[in-house]
LODO-526183 format. One record per residue: residue in one letter; y, z, x of N, C-alpha, C in turn. Coordinates in steps of 0.001 Angstrom, whole numbers, plus 524288, in hexadecimal, padded with zeros to 5 digits. Atoms other than C-alpha are relative to their C-alpha. Example, Ala and Ser with C-alpha at 12.3 -4.5 7.8 and 13.67 -1.06 7.14 Angstrom:
A7FB5A800008037A7EE6C81E788300C804B08000080384 S7FB5A7FFC47FCCC7FBDC81BE48356680442802DA7FCFE 
This chain:
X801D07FABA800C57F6DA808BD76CF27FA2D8000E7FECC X8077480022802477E846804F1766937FD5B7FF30804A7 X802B28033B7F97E7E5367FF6E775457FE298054980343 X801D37FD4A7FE0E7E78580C1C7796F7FF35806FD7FE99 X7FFC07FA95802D87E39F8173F76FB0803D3801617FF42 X7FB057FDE6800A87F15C818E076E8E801678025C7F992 X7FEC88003B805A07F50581ED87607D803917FDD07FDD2 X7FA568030A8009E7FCBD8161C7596380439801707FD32 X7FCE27FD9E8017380A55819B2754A8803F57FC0D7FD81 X7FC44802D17FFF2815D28145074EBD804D67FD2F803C9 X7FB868016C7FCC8821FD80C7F753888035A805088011E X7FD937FC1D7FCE982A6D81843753DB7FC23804F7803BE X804B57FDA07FFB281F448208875905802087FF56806F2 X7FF3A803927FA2C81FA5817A376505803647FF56802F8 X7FA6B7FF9E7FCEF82C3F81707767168022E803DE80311 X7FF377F91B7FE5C82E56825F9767FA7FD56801688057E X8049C8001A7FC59822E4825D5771A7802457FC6D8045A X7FCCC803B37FBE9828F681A2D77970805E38025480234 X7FB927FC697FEA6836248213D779637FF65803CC8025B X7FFE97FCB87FE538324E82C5977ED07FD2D7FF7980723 X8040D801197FBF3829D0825CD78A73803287FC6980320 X7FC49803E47FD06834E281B3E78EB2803E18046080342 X7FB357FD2D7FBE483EC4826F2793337FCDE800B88043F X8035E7FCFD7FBBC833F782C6479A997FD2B7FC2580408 X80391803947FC0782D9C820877A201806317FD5E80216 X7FB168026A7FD3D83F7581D017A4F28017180499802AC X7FD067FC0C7FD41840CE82B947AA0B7FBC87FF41804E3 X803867FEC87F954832F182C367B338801B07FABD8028B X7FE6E804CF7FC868382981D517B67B80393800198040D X7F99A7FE057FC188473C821EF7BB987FCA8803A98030F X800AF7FCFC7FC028400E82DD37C1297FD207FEE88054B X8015C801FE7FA6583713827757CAD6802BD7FBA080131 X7FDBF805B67FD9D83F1A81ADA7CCEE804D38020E80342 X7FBBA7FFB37FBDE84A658241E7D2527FC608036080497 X8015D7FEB37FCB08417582BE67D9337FD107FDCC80619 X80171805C77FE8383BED81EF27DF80803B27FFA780302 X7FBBE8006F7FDE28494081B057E314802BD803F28038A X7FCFE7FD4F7FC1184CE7827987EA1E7FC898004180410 X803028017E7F9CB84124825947F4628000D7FC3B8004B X7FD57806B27FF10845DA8163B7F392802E0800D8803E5 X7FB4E7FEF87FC2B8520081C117FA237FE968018680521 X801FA7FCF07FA2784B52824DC804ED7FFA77FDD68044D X7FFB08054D7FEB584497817EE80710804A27FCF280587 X7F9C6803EA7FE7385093811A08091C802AA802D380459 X7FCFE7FCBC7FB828560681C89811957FCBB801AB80408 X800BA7FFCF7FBB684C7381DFA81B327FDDA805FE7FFD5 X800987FB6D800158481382AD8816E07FB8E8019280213 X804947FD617FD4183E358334881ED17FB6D801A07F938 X804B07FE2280312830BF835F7816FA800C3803D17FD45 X7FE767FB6F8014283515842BD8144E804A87FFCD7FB3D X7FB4080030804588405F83F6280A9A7FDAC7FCE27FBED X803AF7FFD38055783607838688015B7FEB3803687FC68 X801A77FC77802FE832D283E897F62F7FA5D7FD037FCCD X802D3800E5803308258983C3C7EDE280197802087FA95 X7FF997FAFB8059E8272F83FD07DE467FD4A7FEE87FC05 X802B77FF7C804C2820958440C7D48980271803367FB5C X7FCF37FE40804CC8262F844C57C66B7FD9F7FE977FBC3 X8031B7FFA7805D6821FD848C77B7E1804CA800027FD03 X7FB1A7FCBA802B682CE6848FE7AF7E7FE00800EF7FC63 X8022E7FE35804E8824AB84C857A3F9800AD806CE8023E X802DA7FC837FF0D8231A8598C7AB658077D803B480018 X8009D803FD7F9E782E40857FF7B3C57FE3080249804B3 X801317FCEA7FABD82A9785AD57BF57802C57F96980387 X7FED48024F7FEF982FB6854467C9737FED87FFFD80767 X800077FEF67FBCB82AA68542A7D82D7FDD67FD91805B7 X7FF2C802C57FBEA82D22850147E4BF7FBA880264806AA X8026C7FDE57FC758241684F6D7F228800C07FC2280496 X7FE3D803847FBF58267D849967FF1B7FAA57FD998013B X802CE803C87FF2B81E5F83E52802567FD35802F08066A X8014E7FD587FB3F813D9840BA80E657FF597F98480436 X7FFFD802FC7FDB28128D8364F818DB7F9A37FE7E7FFB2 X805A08025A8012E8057882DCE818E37FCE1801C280614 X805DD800477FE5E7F86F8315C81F59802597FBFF805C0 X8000E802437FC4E7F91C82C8982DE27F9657FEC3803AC X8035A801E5800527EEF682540831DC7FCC180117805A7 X8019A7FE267FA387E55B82AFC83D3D7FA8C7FF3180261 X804918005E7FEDA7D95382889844867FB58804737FFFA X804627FD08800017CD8F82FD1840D77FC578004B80448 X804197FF6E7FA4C7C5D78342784F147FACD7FFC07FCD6 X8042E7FFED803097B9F383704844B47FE567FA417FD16 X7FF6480371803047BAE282BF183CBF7FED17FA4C80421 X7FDB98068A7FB957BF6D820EB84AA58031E7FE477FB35 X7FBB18032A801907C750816CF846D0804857FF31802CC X7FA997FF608012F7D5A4816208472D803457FE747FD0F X7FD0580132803AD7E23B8146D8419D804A57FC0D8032B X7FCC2803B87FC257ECCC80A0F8462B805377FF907FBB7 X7FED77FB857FCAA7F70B80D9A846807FF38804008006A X7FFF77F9AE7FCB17F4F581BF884C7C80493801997F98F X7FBFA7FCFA804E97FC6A823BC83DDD800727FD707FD9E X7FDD1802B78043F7FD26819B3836077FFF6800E87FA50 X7FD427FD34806CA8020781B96825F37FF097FB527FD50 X7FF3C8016D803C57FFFA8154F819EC804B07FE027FF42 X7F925801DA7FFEB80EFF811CE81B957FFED7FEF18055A X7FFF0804BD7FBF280B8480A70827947FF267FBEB80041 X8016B805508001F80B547FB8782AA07FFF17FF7480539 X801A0801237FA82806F67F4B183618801A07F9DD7FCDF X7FEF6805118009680E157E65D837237FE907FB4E801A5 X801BE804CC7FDDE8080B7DA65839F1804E77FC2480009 X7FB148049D7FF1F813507D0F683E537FD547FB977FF18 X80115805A680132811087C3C4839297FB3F7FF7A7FCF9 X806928028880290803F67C778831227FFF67FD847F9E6 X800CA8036B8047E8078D7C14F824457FE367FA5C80128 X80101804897FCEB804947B4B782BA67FA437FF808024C X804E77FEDB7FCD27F8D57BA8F833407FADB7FF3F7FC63 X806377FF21803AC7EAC67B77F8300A7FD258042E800D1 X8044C7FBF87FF747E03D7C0B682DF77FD57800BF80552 X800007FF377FB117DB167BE3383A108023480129803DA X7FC9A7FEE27FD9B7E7857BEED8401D802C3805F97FF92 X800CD7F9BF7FEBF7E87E7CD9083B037FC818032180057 X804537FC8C7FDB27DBA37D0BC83F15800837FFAA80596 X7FF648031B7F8027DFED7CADD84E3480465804258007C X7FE497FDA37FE6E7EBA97D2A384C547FFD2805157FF63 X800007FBBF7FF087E66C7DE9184A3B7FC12801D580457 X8041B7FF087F9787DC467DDCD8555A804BF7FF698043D X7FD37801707FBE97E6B47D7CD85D7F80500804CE80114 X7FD257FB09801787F0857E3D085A227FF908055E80060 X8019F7F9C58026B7E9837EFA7856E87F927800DA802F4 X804047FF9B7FE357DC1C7EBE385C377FBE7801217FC6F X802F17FF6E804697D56C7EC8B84FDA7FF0C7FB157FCC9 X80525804938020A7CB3E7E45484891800BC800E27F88E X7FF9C80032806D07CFD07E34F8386B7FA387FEC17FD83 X803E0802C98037A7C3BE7E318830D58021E800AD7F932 X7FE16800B3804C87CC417E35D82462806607FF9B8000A X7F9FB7FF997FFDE7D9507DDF182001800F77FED77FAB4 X800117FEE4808517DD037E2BB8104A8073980019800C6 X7FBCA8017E800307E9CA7E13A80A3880012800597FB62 X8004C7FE5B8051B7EA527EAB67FD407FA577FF018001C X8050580220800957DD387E6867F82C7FCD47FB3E80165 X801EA803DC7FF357DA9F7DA917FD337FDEE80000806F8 X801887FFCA7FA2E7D2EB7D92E80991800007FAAD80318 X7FD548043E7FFE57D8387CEBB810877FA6D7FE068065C X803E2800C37FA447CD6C7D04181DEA7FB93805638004D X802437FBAC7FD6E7C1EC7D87681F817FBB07FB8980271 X801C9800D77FAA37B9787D57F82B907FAA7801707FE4C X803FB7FFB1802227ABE97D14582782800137FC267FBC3 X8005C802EF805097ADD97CA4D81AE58014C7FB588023D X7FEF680697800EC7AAE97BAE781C248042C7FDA47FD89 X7FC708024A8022E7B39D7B8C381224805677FFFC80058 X7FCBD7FF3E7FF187BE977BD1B818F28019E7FDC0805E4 X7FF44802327FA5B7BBCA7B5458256D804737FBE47FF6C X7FDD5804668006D7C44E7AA1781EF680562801D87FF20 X7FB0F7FF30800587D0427B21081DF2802508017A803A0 X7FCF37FE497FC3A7D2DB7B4B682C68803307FC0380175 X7FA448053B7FF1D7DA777A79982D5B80319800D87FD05 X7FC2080050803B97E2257AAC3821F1802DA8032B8014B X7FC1A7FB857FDCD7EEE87B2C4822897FE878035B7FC37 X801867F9D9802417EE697C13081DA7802D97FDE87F971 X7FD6C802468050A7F87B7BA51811FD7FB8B7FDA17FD99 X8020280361803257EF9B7B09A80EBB7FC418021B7FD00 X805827FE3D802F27E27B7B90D80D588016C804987FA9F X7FEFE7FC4E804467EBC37C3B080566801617FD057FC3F X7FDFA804DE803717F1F17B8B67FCDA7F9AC7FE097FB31 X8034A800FF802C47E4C27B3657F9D77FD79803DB7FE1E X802157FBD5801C67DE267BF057F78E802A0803777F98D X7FACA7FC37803AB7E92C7C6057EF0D802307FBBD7FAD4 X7FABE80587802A97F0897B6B77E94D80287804C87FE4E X7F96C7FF0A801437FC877BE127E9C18028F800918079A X7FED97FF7F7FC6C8050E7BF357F5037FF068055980245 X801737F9D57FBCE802687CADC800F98041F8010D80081 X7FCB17FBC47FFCE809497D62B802AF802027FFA6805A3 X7FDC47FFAC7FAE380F3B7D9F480DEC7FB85802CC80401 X804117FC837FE18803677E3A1812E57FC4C7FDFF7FFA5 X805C17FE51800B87F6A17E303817B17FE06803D28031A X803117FA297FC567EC917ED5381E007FAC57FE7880153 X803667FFB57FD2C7E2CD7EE59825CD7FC018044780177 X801747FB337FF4C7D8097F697828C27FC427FD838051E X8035E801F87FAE27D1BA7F3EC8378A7FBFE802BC80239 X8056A7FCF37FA9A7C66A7F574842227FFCD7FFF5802AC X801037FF647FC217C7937F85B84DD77FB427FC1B8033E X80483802A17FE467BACA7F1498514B7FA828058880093 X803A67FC837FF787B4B97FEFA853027FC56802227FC01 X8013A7FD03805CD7B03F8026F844BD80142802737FD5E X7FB2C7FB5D800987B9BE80B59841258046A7FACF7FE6C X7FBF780315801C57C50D806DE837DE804C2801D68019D X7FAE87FE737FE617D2E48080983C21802F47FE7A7FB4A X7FB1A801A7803957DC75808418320C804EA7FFB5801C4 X7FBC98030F7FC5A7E840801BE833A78043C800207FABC X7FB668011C8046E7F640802DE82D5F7FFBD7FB6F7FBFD X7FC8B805FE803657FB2E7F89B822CB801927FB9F80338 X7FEDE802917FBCB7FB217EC9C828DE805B97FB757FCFE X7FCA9804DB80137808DB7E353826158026B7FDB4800E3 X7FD3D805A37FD0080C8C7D6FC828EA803A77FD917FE75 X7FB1C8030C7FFD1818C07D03C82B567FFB47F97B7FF40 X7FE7B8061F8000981CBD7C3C8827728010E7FEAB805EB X8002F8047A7FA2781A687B7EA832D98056D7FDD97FFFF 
């Protein structure tokens, strides 16, 4: 309590105070953990977008209220801007699969996205870590390495399942590009 201006009180004091704060952090617990569990199910059933629910709840108040989720931002080429987008609509809840790239080196997913898509990666990130950008010397020594190895070392912990990409055409103009993820070799 002295740590944090807190006023200090007795043992029963505390208790009373603790008692009254444990029902309430086991009721908002049950209330979102079933509400959790009933879009778990939806999940599970295959349910159209439309049978989601978003919620927002006070029980101090209560209020209690519900809004249907909207679908994500589709992704489009700006005529003003150039560029493009690859795929043509792509979502925030899209992936693009590299077959066999847990295996693949850096170079080998900069070959296959020229060789694929026709595009020139001048960056390849993965959360915060930038695993390739195009230009930096110090990154010339990681196109032999696999995409594992440079996230591994970078991170020492094991990689996720995801990485991303953001590409170039060769024209100057950036193309953004779905979530990129790779399959086990």
């Amino acid at each position: 309590a002295r740590n944090y201006t807190i006023v200090e009180t007795d043992r029963l004091k505390t208790k009373q105070l603790a008692g009254r704060i444990m029902p309430a952090i086991a009721t908002t617990t049950a209330m979102v953990t079933g509400l959790v569990l009933m879009e778990l199910y939806k999940i599970v059933q295959s349910k159209p977008l439309e049978e989601f629910k978003n919620s927002f709840i006070n029980l101090a108040l209560p209020l209690f209220a519900f809004s249907e989720p909207i679908r994500p931002a589709k992704a489009v080429a700006d005529p003003y801007l150039g560029g493009r987008v690859l795929p043509e609509g792509f979502t925030l809840w899209d992936t693009m699969v590299v077959e066999g790239g847990r295996g693949m080196t850096i170079q080998g997913l900069l070959d296959w996205f020229k060789d694929t898509h026709d595009l020139t990666c001048d960056s390849i990130s993965s959360g915060r870590s930038s695993l390739y950008r195009l230009g930096l010397k110090s990154h010339l020594d990681r196109l032999g390495k696999t995409v594992v190895e440079v996230w591994e070392d970078l991170n020492k912990k094991k990689l996720s399942e995801k990485k991303s990409c953001v590409d170039d055409d060769g024209d100057g103009d950036d193309t953004d590009t779905v979530c990129v993820q790779t399959s086990r070799p």
